[in-house]
PLY file of the C-alpha trace (Angstrom):
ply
format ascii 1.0
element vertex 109
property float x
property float y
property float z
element edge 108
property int vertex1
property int vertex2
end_header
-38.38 56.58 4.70
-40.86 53.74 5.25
-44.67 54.32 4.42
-47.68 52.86 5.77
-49.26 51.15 2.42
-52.61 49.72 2.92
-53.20 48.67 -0.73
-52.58 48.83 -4.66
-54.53 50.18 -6.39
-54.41 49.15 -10.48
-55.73 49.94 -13.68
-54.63 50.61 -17.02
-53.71 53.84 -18.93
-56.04 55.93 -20.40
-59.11 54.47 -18.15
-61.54 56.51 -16.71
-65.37 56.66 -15.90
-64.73 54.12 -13.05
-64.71 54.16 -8.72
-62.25 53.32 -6.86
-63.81 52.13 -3.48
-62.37 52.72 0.14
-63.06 51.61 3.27
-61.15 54.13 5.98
-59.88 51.94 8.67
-57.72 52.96 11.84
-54.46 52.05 12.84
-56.30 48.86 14.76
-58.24 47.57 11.76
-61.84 49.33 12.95
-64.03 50.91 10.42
-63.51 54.39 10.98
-66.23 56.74 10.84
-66.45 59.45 8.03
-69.31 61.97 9.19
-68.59 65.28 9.17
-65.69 65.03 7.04
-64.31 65.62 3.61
-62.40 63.56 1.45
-59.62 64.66 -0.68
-57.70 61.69 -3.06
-53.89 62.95 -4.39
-51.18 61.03 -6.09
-47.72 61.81 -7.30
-44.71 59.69 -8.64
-42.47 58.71 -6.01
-40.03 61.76 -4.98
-41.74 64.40 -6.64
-44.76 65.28 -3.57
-45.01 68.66 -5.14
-46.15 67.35 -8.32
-49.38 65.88 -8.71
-50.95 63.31 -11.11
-54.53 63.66 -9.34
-55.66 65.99 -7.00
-59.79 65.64 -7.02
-62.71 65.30 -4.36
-63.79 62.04 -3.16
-67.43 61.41 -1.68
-68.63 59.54 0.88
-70.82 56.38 0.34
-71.60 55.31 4.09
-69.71 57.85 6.69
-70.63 55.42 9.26
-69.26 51.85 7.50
-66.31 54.42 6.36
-67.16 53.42 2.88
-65.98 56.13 0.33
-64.99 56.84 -3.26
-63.06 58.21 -6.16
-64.37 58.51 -9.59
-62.02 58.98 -12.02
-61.66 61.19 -14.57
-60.50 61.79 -18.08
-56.55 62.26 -17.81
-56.49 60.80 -14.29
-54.66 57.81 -15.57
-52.92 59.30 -18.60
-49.34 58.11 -17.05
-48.38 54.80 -16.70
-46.07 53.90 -13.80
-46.30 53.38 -10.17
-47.55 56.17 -7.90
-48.30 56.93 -4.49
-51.53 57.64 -3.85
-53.42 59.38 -0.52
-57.18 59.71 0.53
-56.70 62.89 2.84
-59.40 63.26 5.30
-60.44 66.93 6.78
-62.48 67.78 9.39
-62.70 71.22 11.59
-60.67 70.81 14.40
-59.01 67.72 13.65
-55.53 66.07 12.15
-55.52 62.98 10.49
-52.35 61.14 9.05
-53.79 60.27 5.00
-54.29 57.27 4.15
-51.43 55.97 1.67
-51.67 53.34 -0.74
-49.87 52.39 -3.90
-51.30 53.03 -7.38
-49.99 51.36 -10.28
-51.12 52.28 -13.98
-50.71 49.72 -16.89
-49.10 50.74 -19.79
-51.52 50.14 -22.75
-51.12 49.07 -25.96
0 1
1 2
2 3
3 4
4 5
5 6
6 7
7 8
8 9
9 10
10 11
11 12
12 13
13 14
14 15
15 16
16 17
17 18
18 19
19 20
20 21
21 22
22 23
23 24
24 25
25 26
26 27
27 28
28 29
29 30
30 31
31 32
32 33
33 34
34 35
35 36
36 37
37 38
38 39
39 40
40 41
41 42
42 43
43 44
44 45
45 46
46 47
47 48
48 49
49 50
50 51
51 52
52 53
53 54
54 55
55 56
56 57
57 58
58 59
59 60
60 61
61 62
62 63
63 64
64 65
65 66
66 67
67 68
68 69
69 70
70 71
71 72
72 73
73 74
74 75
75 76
76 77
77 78
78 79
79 80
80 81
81 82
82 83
83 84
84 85
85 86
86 87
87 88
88 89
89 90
90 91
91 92
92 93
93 94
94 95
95 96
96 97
97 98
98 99
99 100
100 101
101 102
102 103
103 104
104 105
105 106
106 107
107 108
């Protein structure tokens, strides 16, 4: 199975108190326009979907510049490894594929 990664994301263990920044982007490259919807951000290890590391809210900086974010939390990043990681988009009445990227956490110490 092949996915669509549009980025890695990295930090190191144990950070938090930080944004990750998004800019949602269609399949052609154009900004994509986030008004009226809401932004879920998930990750999981690799094989285990069903499991996950984070599973928060996002927020919108600029719906129309498709700017959004992510703060993270306390125990967000508690695991090193490499992840997947998704910002699901929701809207009433429409289906949108997530946005995948890869999310690597440094070990620390």
């Amino acid at each position: 199975m092949s996915l669509d990664i549009q980025d890695t994301i990295e930090c190191n263990q144990g950070e938090f108190g930080m944004d990750w920044g998004f800019t949602a982007k269609d399949s052609t490259g154009t900004v994509f326009n986030l008004t009226g919807y809401t932004i879920a951000f998930k990750a999981w290890r690799e094989g285990i979907t069903g499991t996950l590391l984070i599973n928060g809210t996002g927020a919108i900086v600029v719906a129309a510049s498709g700017t959004c974010k992510y703060s993270v939390v306390s125990g967000d990043t508690a695991t090193a490894g490499y992840f997947y990681a998704a910002l699901v988009l929701t809207k009433t009445g429409v289906a949108l594929k997530p946005i995948l990227y890869a999310l690597e956490i440094h070990e620390s110490g």
